[in-house]
C-alpha positions as CSV (number, residue, x, y, z in Angstrom):
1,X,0.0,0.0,0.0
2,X,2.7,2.1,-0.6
3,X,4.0,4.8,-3.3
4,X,2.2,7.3,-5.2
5,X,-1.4,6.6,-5.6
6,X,-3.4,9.0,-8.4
7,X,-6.7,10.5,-6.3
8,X,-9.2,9.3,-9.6
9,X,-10.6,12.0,-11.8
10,X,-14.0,10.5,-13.0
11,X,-15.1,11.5,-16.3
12,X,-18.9,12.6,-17.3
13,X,-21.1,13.4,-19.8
14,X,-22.3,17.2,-20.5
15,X,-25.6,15.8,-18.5
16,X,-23.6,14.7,-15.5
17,X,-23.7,11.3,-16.0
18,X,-20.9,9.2,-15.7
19,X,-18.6,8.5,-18.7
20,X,-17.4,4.7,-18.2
21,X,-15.8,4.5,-21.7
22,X,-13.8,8.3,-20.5
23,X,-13.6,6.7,-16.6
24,X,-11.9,3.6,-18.6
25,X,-9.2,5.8,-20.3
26,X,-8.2,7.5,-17.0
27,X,-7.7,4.5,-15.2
28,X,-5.7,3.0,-18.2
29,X,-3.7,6.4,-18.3
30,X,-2.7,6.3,-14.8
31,X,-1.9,2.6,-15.2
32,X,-0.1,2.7,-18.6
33,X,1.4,6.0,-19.0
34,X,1.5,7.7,-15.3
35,X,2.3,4.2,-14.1
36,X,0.7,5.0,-10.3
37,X,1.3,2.3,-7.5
38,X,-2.2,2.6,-6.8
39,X,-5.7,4.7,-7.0
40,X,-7.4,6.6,-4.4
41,X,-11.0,6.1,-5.8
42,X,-14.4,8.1,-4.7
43,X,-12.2,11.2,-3.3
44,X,-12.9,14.5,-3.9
45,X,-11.1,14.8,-7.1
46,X,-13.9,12.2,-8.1
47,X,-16.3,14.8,-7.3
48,X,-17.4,12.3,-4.6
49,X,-19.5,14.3,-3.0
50,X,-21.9,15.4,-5.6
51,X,-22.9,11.7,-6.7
52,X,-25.5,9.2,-5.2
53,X,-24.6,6.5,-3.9
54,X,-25.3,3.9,-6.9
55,X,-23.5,6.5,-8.4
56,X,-20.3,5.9,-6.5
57,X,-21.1,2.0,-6.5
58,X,-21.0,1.9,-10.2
59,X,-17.6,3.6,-10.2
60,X,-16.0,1.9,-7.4
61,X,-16.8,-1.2,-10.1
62,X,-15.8,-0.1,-13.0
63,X,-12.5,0.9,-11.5
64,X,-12.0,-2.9,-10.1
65,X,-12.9,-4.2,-13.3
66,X,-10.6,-2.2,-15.2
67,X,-7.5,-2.5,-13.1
68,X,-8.2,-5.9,-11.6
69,X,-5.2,-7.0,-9.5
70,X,-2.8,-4.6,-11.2
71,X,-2.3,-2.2,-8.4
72,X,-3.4,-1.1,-5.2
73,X,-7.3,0.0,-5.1
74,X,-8.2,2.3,-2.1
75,X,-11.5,3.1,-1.7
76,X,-13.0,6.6,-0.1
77,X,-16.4,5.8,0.9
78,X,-16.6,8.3,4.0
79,X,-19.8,10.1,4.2
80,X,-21.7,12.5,6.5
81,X,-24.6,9.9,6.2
82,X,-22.8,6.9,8.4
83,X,-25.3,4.5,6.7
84,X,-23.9,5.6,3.1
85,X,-20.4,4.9,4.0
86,X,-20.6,1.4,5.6
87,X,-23.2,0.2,2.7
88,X,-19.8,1.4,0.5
89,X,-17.4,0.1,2.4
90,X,-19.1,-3.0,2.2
91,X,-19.8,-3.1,-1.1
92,X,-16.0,-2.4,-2.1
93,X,-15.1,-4.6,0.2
94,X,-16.9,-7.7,-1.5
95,X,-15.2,-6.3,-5.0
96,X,-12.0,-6.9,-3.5
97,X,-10.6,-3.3,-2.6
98,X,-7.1,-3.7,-0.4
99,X,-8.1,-0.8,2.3
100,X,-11.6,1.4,2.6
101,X,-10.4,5.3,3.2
102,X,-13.3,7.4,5.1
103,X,-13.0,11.6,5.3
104,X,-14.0,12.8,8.6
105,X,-17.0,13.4,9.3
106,X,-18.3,17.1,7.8
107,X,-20.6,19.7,7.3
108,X,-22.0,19.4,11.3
109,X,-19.6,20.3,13.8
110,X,-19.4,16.6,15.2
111,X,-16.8,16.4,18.3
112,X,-14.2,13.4,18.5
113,X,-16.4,11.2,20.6
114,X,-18.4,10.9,17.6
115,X,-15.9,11.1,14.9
116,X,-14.3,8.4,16.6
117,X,-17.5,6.3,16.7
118,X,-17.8,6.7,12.8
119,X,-14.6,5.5,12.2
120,X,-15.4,2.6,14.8
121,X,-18.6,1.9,13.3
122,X,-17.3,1.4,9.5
123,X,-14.0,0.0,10.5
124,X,-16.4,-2.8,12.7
125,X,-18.8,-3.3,10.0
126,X,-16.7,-3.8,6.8
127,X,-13.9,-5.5,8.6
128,X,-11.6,-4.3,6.1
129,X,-8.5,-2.2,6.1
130,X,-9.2,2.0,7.0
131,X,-7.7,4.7,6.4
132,X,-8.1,8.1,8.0
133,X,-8.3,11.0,5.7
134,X,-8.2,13.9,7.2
135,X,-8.5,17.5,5.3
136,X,-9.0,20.1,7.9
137,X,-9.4,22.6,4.6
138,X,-12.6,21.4,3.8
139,X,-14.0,19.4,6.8
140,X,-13.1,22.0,9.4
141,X,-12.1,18.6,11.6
142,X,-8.8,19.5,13.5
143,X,-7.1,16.0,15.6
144,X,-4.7,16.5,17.8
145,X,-1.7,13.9,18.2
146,X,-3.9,12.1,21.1
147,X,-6.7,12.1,19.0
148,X,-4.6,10.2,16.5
149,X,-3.6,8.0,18.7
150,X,-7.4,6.7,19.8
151,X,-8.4,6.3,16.1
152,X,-5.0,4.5,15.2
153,X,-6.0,1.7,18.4
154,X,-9.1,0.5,16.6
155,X,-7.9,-2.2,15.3
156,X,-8.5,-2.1,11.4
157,X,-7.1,1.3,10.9
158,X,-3.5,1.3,8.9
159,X,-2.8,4.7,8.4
160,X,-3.7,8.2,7.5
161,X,-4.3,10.2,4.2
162,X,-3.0,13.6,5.5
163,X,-3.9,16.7,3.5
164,X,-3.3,19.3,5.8
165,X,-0.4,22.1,6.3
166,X,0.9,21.0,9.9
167,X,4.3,19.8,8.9
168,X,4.8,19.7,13.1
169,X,1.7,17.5,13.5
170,X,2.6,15.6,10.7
171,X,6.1,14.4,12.3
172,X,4.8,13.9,15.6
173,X,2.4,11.3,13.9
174,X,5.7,9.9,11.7
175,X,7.6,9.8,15.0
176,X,5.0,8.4,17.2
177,X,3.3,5.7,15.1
178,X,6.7,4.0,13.2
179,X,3.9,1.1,12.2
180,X,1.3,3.1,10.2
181,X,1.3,4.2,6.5
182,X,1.1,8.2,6.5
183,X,0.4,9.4,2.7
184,X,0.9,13.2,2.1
185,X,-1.9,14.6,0.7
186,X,-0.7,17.9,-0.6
187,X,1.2,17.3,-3.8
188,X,2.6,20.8,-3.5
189,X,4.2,19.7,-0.3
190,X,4.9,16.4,-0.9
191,X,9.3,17.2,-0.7
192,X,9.0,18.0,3.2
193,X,6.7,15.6,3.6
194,X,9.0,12.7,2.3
195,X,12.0,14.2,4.2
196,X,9.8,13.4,7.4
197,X,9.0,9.7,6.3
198,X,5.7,9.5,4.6
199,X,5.3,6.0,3.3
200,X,3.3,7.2,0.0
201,X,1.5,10.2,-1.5
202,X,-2.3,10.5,-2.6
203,X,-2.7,13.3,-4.9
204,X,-4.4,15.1,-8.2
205,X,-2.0,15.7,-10.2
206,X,-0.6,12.4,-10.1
207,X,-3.3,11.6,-13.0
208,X,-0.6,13.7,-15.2
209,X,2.6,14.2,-13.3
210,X,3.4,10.9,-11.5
211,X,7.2,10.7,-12.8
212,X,8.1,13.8,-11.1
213,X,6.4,12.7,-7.8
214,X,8.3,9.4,-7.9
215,X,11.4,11.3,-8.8
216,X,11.2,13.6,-5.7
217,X,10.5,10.7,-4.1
218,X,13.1,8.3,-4.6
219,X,15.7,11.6,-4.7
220,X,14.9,12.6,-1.3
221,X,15.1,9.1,0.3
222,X,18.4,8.8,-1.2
223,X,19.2,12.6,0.5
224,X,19.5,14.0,-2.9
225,X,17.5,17.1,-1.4
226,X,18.8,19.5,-4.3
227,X,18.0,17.7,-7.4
228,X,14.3,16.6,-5.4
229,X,14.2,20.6,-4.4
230,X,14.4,21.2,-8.3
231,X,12.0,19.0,-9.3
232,X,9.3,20.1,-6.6
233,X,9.8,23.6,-8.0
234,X,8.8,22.4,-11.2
235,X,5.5,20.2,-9.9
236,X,4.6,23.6,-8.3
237,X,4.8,25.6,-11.5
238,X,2.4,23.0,-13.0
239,X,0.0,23.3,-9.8
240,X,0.1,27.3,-9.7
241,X,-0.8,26.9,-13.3
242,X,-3.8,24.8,-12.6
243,X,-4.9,26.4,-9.4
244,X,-5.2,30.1,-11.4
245,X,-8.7,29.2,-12.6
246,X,-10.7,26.0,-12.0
247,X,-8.7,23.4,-10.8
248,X,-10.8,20.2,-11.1
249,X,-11.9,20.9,-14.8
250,X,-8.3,22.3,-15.8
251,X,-6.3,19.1,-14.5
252,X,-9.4,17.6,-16.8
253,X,-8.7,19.6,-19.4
254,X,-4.6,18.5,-19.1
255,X,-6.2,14.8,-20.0
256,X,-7.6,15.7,-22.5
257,X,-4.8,17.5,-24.2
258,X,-2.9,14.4,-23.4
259,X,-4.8,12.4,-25.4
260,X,-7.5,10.9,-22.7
261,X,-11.1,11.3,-22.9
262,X,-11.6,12.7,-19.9
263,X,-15.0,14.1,-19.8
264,X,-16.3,17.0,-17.9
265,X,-17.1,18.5,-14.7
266,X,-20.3,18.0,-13.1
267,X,-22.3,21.2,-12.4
268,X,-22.6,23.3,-10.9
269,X,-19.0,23.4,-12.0
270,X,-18.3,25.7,-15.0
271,X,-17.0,25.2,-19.0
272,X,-13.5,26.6,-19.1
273,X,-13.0,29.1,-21.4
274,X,-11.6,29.1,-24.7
275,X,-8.8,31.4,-23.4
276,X,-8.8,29.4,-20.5
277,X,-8.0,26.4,-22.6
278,X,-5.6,28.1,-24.8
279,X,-3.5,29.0,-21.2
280,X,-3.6,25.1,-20.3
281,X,-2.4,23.6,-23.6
282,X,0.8,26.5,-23.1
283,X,1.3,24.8,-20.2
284,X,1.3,21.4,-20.8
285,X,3.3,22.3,-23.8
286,X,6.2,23.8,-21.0
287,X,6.2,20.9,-18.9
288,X,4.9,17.8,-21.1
């Protein structure tokens, strides 16, 4: 379960229906091409959390079929609705996904008792592998290092996805917990991150810039810090470029340039521009 692990981009159709033949190709691309130790699938790059549940069934499928046994499968089927996410972690369970992956708990400000008691509750009912993913950004849900430690005792949870800023928190938890597998979740970060030990990274951009991230990768663990330094600089050009304007549909947009059908956004996302589009194919022309 470790190395660099794409966060699946899910393609769709101008009607917000899934795209399986454009779903297909990104999985094949970040197989293939991007050649990804793994795929974090039904996160919020899959624009997760504007689908219904059959929704993120059907896709959680399709991604097993297509990859099979070729790399690691981690499903996100965390949810705000605690029914939702064990009837997911179940069902990826039964398709044969390595490890479930469940966000914190969002939206009402739940304390730890209960987030705790979700994660107990899936971890319990799909007897499978869990991850933590915790994204203070957009949950609000801040853990301390003791809060950590309670979730890490139940007994199915592995590891953490950690997409947060706290480079201290994130080397108490490296330092403290030797045994579990800590992915950095902020590809923009992910050079400090491996200098502290991460065992892996879960990101976005990995769907089109995976070489670099295993470059910086290997380079740092072999305390070549400059060349890895060099490299990061350039995987942050590529993320400034996609963070100006529409993130989700521009590293879209980079597929499709790159040859893969990668559909659209749901709404209420936006079309990019045609100037927008022109900006992109500039950049993929720099750095592809």
């Amino acid at each position: 379960m470790k190395g660099i692990f794409s966060a699946l981009m899910v393609a769709f159709d101008e009607h917000g229906n899934i795209c399986e033949k454009g779903l297909r190709e990104i999985i094949r691309y970040n197989i293939d091409v991007q050649e990804v130790d793994g795929l974090y699938v039904g996160g919020s790059t899959g624009e997760n959390f504007m689908l219904s549940t059959e929704d993120k069934k059907r896709i959680f499928k399709i991604t097993k079929d297509e990859a099979k046994d070729d790399i690691c499968l981690i499903a996100q089927v965390g949810s705000p609705n605690l029914q939702e996410a064990v009837e997911l972690g179940q069902y990826a369970t039964t398709l044969g996904y390595d490890s479930l992956s469940a966000v914190t708990p969002f939206y009402y400000k739940f304390n730890f008792e209960e987030v705790k008691n979700y994660y107990q509750i899936i971890a319990s009912e799909t007897n499978n592998k869990l991850v933590i993913y915790t994204i203070p950004m957009l949950t609000g849900v801040n853990m301390s290092l003791q809060e950590f430690a309670e979730l890490f005792a139940i007994e199915q949870v592995v590891g953490v996805k950690f997409t947060a800023a706290d480079l201290f928190l994130l080397e108490r938890i490296r330092l403290n917990f030797p045994d579990k597998i800590i992915y950095a979740g902020f590809d923009e970060l992910l050079l400090p991150s491996v200098s502290l030990g991460v065992d892996g990274a879960i990101g976005s951009t990995y769907n089109i810039n995976c070489a670099r991230a295993r470059k910086i990768f290997n380079l740092a663990q072999s305390g070549q810090i400059t060349q890895a330094r060099e490299i990061q600089h350039q995987c942050n050009d590529i993320i400034s470029g996609l963070l100006k304007e529409d993130f989700f549909q521009s590293l879209k947009e980079m597929l499709s340039i790159q040859g893969v059908n990668a559909g659209l956004c749901k709404k209420p996302f936006k079309r990019l521009s045609s100037q927008r589009i022109a900006a992109l194919k500039v950049l993929n022309k720099t750095y592809f």
